[in-house]
N, CA, C and O of each residue as an XYZ file, in Angstrom:
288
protein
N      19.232    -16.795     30.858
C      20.383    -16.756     30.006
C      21.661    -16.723     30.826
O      22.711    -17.257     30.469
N      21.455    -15.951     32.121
C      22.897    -16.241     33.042
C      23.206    -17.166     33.449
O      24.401    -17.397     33.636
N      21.961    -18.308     33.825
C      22.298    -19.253     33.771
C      23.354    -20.428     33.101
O      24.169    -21.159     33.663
N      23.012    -20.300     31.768
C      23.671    -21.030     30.523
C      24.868    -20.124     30.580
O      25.860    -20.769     30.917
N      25.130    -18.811     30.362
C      26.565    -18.649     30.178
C      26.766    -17.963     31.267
O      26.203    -16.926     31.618
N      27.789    -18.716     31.931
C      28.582    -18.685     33.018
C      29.693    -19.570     32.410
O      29.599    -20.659     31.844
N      31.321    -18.409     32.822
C      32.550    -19.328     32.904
C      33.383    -18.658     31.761
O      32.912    -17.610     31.320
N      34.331    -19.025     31.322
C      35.161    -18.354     30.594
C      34.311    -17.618     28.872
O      33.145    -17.744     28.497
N      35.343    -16.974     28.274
C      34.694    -16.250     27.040
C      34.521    -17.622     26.138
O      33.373    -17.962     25.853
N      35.407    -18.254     25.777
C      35.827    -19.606     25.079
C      34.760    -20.357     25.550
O      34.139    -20.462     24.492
N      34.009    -21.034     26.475
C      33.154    -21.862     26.759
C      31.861    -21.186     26.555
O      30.958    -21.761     25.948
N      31.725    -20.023     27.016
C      30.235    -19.132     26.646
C      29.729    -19.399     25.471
O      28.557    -19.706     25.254
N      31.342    -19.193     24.005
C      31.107    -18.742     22.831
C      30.716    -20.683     22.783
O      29.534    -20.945     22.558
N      31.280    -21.394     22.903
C      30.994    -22.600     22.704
C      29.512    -23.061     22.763
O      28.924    -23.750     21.930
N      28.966    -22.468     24.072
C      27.522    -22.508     24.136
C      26.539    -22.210     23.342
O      25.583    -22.962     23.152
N      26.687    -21.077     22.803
C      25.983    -20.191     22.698
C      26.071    -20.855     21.153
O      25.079    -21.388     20.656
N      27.079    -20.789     20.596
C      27.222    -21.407     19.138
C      26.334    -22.754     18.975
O      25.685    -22.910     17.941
N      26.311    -23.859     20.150
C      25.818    -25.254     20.207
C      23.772    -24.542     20.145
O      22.815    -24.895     19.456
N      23.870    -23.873     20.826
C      22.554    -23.450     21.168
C      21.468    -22.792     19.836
O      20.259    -22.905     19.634
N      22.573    -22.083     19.103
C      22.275    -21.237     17.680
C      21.742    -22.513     17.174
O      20.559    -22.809     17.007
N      23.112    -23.441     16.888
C      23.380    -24.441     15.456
C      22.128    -25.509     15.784
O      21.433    -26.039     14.917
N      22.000    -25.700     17.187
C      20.180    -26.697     17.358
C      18.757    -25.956     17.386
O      17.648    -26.468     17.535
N      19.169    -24.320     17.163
C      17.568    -23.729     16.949
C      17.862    -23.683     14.947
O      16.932    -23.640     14.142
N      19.028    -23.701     14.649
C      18.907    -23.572     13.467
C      18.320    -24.675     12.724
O      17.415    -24.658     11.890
N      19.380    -26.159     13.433
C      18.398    -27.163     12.813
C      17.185    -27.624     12.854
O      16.768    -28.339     11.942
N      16.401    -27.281     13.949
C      15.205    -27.208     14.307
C      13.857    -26.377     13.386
O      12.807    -26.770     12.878
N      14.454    -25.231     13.489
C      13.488    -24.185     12.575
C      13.645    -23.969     11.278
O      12.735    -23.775     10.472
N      15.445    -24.016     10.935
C      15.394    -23.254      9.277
C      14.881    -24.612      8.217
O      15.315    -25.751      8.387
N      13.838    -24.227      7.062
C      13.707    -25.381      6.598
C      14.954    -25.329      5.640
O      15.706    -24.357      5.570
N      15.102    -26.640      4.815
C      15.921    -26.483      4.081
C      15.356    -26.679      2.611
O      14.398    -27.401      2.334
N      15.931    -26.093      1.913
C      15.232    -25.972      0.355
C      16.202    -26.539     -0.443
O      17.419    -26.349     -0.439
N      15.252    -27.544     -1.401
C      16.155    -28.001     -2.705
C      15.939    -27.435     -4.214
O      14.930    -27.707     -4.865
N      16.923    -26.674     -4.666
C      16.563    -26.025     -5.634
C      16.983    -27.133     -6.706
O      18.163    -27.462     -6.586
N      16.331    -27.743     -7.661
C      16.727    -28.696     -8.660
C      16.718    -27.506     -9.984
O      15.778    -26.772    -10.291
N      18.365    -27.610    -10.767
C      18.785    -27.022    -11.810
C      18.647    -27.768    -13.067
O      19.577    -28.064    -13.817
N      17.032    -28.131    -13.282
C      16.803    -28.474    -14.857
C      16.562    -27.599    -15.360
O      15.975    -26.596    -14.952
N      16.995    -27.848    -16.373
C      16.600    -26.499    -17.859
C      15.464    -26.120    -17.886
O      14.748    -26.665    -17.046
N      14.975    -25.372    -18.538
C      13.340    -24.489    -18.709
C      12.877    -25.476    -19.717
O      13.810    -25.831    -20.437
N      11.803    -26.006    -19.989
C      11.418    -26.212    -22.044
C      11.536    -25.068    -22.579
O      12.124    -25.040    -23.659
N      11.159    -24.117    -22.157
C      11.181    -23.022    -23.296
C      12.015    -22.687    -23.431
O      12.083    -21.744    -24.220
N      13.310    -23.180    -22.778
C      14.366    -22.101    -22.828
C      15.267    -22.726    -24.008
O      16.147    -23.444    -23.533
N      15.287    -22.668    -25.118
C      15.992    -23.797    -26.075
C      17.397    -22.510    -26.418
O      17.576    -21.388    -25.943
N      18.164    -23.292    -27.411
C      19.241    -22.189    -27.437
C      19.484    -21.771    -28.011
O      20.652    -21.395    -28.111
N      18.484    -21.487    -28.914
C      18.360    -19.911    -30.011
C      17.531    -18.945    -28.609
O      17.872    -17.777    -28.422
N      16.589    -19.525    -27.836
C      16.643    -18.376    -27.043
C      17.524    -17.778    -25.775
O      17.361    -16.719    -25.168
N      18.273    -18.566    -25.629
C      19.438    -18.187    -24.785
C      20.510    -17.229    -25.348
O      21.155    -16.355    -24.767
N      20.527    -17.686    -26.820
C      21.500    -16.320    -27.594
C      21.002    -15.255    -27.511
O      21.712    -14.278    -27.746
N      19.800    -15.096    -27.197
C      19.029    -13.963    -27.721
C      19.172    -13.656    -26.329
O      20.156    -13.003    -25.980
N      18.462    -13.974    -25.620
C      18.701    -12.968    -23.996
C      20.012    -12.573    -23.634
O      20.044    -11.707    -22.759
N      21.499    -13.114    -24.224
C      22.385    -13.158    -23.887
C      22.895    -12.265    -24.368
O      23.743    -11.644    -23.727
N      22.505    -11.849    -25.837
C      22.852    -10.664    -26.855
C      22.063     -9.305    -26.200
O      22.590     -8.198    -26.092
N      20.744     -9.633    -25.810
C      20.203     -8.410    -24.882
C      20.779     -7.953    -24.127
O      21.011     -6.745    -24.162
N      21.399     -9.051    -22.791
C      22.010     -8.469    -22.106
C      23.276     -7.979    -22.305
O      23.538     -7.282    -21.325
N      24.434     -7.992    -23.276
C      25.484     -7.641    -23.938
C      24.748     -6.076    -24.556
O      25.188     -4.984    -24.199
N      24.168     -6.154    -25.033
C      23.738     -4.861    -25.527
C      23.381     -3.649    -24.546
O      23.788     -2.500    -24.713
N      22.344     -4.188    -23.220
C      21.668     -3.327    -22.565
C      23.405     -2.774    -21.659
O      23.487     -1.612    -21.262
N      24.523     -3.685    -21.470
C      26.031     -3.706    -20.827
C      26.637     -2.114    -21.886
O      27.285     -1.192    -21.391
N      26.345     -2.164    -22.866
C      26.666     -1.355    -23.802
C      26.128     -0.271    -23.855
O      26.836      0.665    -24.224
N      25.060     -0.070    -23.599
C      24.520      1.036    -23.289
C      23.812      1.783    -22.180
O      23.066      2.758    -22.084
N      24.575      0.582    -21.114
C      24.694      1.851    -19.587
C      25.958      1.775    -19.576
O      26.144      1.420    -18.413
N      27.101      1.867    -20.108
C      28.098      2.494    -20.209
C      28.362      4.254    -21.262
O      28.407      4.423    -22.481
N      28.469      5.154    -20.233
C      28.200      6.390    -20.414
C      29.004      6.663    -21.869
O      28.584      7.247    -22.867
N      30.265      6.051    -21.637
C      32.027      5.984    -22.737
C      31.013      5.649    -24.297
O      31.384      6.124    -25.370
N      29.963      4.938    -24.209
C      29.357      4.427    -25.568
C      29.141      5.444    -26.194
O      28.400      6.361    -25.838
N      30.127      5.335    -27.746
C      29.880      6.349    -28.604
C      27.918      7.303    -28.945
O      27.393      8.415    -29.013
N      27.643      6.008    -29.032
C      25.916      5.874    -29.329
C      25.252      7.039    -28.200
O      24.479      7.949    -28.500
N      25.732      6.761    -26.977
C      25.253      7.392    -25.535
C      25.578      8.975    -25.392
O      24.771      9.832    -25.031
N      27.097      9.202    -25.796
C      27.870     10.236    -25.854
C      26.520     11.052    -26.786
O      25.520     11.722    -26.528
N      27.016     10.671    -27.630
C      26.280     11.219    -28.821
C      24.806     11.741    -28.265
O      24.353     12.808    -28.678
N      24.124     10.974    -27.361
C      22.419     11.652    -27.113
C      22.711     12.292    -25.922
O      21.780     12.847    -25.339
N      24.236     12.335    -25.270
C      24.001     13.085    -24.394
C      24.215     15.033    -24.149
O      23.899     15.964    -23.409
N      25.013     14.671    -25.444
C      26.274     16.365    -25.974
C      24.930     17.148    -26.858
O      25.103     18.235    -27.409
């Protein structure tokens, strides 16, 4: 490794960066995530998970009358 960096901070970092960015292209694979819709997912059921999650928002908030109430 002393080999390769020898010489100013600026040329080291240069190295060392060239050296990263060709083990990166080498090893990392790369993944294609394709964003088609679900079939099942039609959009009466998207309201519905969407209303779940609006609801479950509602009631981990402590301030919720509903919450107050089971906690006093």
């Amino acid at each position: 490794m002393d080999k390769v960096l020898n010489g100013t901070a600026n040329d080291n970092w240069e190295r060392l960066k060239d050296i990263l960015f060709t083990i990166q292209q080498k090893y990392v694979p790369l993944v294609k995530r394709c964003k088609e819709k679900k079939m099942w997912l039609t959009f009466k059921t998207l309201k519905y998970v969407t209303c779940k999650h609006r609801i479950f928002r509602k009631y981990k908030d402590s301030n919720y009358p509903a919450c107050r109430h089971m906690c006093v």
